[in-house]
MILO-450896 format. One line per field, with one value per residue: x, z, y of N, C-alpha, C in turn; chain. Coordinates in nm, 2 decimals. Last residue first. Layout:
N
npx = X_... .
npz = Z_... .
npy = Y_... .
capx = X_... .
capz = Z_... .
capy = Y_... .
cpx = X_... .
cpz = Z_... .
cpy = Y_... .
mol = A_... .
//
This chain:
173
npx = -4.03_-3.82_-3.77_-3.89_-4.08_-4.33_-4.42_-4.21_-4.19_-4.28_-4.07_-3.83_-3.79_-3.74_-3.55_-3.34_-3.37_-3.27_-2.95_-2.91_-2.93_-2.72_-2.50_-2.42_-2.40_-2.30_-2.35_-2.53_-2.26_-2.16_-1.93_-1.74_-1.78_-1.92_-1.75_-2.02_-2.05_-1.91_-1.69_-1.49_-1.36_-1.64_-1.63_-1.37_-1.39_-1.59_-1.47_-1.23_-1.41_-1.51_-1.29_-1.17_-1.36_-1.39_-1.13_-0.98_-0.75_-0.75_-0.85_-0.69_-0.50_-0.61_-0.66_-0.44_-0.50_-0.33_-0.30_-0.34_-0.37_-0.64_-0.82_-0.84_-0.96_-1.23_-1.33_-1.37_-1.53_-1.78_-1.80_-1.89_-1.95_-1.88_-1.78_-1.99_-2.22_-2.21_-2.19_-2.51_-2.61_-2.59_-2.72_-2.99_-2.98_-2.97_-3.26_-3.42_-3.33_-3.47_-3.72_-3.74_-3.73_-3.93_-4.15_-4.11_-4.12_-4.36_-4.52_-4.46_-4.53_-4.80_-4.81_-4.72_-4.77_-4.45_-4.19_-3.95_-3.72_-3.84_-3.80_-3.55_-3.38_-3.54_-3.44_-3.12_-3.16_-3.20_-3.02_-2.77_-2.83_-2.79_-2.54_-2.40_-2.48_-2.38_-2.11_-2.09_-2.15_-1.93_-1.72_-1.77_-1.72_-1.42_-1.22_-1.07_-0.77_-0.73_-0.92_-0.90_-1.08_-1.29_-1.39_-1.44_-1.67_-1.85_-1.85_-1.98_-2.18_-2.35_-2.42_-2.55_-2.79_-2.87_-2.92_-3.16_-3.36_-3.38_-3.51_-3.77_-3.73_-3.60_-3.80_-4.11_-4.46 .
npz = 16.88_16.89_16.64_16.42_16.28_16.23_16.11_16.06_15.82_15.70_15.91_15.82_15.54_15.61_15.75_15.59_15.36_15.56_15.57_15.27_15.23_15.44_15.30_15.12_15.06_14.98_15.28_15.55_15.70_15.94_15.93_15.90_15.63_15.56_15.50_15.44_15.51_15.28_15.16_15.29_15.46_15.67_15.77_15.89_16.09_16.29_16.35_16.50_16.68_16.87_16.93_17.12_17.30_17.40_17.34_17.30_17.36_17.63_17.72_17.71_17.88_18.08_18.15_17.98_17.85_17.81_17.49_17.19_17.04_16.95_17.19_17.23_16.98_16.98_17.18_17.10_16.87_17.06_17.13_16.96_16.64_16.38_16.27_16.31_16.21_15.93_15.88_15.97_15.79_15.52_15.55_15.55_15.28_15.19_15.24_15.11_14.85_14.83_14.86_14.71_14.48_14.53_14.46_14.21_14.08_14.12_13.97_13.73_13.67_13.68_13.51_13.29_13.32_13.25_13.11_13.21_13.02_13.11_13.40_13.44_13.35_13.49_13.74_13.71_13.64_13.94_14.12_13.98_14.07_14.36_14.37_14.27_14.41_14.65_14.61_14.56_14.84_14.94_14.82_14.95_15.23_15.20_14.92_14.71_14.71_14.54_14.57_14.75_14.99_14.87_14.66_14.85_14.97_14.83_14.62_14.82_14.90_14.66_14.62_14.85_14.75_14.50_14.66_14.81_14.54_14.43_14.55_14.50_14.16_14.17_14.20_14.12_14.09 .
npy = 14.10_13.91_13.83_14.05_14.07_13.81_13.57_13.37_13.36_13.63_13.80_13.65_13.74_14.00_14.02_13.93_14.18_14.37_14.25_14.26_14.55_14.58_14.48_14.60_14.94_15.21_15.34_15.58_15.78_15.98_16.29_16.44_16.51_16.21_15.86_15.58_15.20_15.01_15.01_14.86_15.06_15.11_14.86_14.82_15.04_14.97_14.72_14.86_15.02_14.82_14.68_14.85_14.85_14.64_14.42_14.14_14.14_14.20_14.05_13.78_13.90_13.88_13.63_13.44_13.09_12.75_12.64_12.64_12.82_12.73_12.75_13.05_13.08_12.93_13.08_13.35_13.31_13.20_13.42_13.62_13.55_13.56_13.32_13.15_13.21_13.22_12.98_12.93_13.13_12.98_12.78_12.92_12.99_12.78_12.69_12.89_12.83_12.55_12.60_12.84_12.60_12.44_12.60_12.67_12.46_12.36_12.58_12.46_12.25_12.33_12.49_12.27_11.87_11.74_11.54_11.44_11.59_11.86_11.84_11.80_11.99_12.17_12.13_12.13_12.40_12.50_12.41_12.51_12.78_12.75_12.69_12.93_13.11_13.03_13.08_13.33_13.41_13.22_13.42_13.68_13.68_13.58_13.60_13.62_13.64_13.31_13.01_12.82_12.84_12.92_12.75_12.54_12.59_12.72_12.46_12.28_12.41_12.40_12.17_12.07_12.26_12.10_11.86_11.99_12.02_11.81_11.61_11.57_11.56_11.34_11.13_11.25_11.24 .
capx = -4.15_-3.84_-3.86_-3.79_-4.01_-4.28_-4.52_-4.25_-4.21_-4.28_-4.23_-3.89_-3.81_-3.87_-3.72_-3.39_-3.38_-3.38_-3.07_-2.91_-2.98_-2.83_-2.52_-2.51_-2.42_-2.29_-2.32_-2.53_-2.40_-2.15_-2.11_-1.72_-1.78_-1.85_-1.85_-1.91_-2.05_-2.08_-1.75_-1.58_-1.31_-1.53_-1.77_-1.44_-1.32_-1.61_-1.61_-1.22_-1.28_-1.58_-1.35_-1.12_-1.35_-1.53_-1.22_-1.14_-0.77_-0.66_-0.91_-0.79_-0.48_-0.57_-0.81_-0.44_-0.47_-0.38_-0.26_-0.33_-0.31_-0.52_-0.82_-0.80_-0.83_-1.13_-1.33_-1.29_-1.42_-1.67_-1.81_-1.72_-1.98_-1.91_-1.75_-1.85_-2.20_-2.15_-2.09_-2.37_-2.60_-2.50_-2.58_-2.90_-3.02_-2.86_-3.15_-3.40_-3.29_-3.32_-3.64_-3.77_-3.64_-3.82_-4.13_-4.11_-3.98_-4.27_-4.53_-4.38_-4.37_-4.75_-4.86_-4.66_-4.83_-4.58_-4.32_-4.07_-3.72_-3.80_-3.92_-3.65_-3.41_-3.56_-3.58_-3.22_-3.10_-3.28_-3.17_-2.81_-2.83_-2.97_-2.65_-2.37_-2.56_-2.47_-2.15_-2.05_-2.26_-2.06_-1.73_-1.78_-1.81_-1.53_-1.27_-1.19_-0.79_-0.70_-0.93_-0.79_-0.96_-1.27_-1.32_-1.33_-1.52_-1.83_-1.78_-1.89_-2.10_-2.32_-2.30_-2.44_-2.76_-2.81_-2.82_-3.07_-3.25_-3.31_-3.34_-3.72_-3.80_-3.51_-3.72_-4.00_-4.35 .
capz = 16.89_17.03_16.72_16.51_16.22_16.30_16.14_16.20_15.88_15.61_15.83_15.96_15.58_15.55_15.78_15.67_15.32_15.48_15.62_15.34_15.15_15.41_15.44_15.09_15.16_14.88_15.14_15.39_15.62_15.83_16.01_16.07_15.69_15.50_15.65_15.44_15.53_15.34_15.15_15.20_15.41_15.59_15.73_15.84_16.00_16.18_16.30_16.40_16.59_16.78_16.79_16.97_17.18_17.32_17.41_17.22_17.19_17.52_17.73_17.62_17.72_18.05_18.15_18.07_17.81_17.89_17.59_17.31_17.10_16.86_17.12_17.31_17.00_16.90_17.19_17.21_16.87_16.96_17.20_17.02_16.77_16.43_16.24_16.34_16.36_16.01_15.85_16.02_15.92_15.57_15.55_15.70_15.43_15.14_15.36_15.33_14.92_14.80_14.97_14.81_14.49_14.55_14.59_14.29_14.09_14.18_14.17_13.79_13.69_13.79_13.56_13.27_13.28_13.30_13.09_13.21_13.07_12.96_13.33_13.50_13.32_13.38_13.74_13.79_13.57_13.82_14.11_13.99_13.93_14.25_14.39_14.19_14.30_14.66_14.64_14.46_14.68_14.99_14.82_14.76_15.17_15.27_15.02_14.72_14.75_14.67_14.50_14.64_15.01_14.98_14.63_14.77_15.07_14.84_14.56_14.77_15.01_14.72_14.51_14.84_14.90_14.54_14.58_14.88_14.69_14.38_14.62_14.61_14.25_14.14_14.31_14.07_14.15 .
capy = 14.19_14.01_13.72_14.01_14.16_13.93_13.70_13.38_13.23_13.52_13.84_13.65_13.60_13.97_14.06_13.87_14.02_14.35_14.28_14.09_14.45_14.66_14.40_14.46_14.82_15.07_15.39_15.43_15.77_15.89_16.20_16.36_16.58_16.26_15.96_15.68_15.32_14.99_15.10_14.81_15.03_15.24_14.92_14.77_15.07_15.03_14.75_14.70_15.07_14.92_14.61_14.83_14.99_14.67_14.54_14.19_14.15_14.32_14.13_13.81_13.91_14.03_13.76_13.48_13.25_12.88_12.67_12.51_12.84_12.75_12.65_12.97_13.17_12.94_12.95_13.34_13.33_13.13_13.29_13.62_13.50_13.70_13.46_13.13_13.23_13.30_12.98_12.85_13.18_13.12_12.73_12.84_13.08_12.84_12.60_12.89_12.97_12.58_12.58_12.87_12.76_12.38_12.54_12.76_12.49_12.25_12.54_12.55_12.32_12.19_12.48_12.42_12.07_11.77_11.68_11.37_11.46_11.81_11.91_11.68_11.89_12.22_12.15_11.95_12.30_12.53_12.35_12.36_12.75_12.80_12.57_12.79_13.10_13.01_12.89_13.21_13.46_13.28_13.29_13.66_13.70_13.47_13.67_13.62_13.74_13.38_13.14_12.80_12.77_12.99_12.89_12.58_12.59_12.79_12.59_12.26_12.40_12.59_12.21_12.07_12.30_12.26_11.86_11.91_12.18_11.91_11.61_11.59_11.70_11.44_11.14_11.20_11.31 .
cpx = -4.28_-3.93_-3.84_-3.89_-3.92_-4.15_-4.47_-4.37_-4.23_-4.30_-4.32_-4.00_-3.88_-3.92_-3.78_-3.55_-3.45_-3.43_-3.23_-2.99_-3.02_-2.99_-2.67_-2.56_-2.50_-2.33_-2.34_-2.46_-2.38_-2.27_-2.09_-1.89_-1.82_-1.86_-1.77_-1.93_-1.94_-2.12_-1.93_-1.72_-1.39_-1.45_-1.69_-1.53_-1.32_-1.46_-1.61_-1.36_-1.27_-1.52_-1.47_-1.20_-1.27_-1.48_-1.31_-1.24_-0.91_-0.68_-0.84_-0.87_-0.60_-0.51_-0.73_-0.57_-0.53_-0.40_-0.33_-0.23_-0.26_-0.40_-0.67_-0.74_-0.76_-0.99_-1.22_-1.27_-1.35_-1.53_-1.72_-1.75_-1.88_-1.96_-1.76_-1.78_-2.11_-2.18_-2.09_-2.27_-2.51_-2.49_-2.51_-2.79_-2.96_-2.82_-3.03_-3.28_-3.31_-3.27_-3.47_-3.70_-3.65_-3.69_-3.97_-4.08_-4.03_-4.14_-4.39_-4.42_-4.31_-4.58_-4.81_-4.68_-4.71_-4.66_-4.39_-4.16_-3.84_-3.77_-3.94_-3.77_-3.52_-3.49_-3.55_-3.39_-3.15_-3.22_-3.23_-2.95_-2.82_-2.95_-2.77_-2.47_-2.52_-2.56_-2.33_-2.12_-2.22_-2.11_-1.85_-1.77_-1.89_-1.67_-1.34_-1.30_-1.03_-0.77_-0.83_-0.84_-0.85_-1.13_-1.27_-1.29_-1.43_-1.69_-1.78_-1.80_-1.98_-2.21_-2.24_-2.35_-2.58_-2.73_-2.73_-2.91_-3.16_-3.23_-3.30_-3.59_-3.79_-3.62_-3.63_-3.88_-4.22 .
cpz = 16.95_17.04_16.90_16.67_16.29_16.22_16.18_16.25_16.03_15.73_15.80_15.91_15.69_15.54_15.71_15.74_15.46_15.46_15.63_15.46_15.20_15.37_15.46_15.19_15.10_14.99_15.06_15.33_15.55_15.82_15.92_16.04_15.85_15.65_15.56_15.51_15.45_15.42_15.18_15.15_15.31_15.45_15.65_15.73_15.88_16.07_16.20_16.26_16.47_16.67_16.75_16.87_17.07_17.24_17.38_17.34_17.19_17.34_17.64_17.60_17.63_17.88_18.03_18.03_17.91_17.85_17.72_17.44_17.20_16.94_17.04_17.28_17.09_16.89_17.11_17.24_16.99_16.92_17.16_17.10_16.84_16.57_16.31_16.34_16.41_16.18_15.95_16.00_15.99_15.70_15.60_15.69_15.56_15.30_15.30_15.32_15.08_14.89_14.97_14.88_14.63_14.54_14.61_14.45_14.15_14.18_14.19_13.92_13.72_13.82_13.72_13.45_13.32_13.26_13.15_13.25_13.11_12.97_13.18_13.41_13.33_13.36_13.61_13.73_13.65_13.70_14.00_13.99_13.90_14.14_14.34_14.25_14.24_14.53_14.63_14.47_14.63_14.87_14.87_14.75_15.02_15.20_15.11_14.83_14.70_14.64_14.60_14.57_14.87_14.99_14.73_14.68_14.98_14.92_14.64_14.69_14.94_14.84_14.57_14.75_14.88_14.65_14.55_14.74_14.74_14.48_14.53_14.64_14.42_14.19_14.27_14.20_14.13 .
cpy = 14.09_14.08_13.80_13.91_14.13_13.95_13.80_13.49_13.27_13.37_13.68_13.69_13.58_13.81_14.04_13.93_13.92_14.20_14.27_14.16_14.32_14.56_14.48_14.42_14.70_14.93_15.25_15.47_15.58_15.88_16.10_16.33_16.55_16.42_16.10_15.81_15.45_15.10_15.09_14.92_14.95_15.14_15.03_14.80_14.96_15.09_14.85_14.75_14.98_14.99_14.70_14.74_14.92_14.82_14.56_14.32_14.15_14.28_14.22_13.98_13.90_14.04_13.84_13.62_13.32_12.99_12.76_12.51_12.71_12.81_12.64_12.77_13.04_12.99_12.90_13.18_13.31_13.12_13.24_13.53_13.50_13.66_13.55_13.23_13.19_13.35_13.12_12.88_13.10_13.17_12.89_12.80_13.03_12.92_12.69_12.80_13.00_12.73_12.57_12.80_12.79_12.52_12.51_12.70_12.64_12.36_12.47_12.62_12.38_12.21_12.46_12.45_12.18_11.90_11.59_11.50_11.38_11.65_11.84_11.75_11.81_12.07_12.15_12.01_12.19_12.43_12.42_12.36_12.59_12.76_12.59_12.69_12.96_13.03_12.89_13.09_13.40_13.28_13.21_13.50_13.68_13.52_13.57_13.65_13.75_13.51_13.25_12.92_12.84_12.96_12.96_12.63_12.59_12.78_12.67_12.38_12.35_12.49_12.36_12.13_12.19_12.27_12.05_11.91_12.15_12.03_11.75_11.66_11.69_11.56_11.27_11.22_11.22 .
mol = A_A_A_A_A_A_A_A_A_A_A_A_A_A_A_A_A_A_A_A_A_A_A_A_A_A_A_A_A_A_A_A_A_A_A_A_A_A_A_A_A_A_A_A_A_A_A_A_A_A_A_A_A_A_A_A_A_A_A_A_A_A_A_A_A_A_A_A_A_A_A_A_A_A_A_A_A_A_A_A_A_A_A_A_A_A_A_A_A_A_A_A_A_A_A_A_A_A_A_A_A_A_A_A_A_A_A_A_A_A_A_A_A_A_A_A_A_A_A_A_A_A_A_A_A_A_A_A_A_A_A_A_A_A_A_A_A_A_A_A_A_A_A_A_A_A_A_A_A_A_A_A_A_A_A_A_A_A_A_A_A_A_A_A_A_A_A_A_A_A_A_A_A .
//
């Protein structure tokens, strides 16, 4: 075993934090989400190049190469998996947010203000106009429906990880 079959995920797992904060920063209208999928194929595609180097560099069986670069995918794709949930429990944690407001403000903020920027109708409103505008819902005739959702997809994605490392479908079942 070679020191490069340890660190290949780890190295991934930096090259995705590296393209994803600065495409985030100096790409303009990319978005948070597209910078994201960027950083994070830019590190798969590292650990497969470290593997396929290191492969051609000091051959082993076929076999043996490809356990190692199935292993090391996997864990390249859990830790990408946790860089994403950190980025977005920033995001979507009104803890936080409300931690953050208060914070940038450096100042007191009075119930009634906070309460006027995070009602629960207007960010149901926020939400789904949201969901309308990226076309992850559409409503046709006042009902909405799926429409083009990644968030669908990433869903998914997570049950089945959960499935995978915890047997369940939600750590509530």
């Amino acid at each position: 075993m070679t020191w490069l079959e340890i660190i290949a995920p780890i190295v991934g797992l930096l090259v995705n934090v590296l393209i994803q904060t600065t495409s985030f920063q100096y790409i303009r209208g990319l978005g948070l989400f597209k910078s994201i999928v960027l950083g994070f194929i830019a590190g798969f595609l590292t650990v497969l190049i470290l593997e396929f180097y290191r492969y051609f560099d000091f051959p082993v069986m076929e076999y043996e190469f490809f356990y190692i670069l199935c292993v090391n995918l996997i864990t390249y794709i859990l830790l990408g998996y946790c860089y994403w949930a950190y980025i977005n429990l920033g995001e979507t944690s009104l803890r936080i947010r409300i931690l953050r407001e208060m914070y940038e403000t450096q100042k007191a903020l009075p119930i009634e203000k906070l309460f006027s920027i995070y009602n629960p109708d207007n960010m149901f409103e926020i939400r789904m106009s949201r969901l309308l505008k990226y076309n992850q819902i559409v409503c046709k005739n006042d009902r909405y429906f799926i429409g083009k959702s990644i968030l669908l997809f990433i869903a998914k994605a997570i049950v089945v990880i959960k499935l995978i490392i915890i047997g369940k479908k939600s750590e509530f079942d």
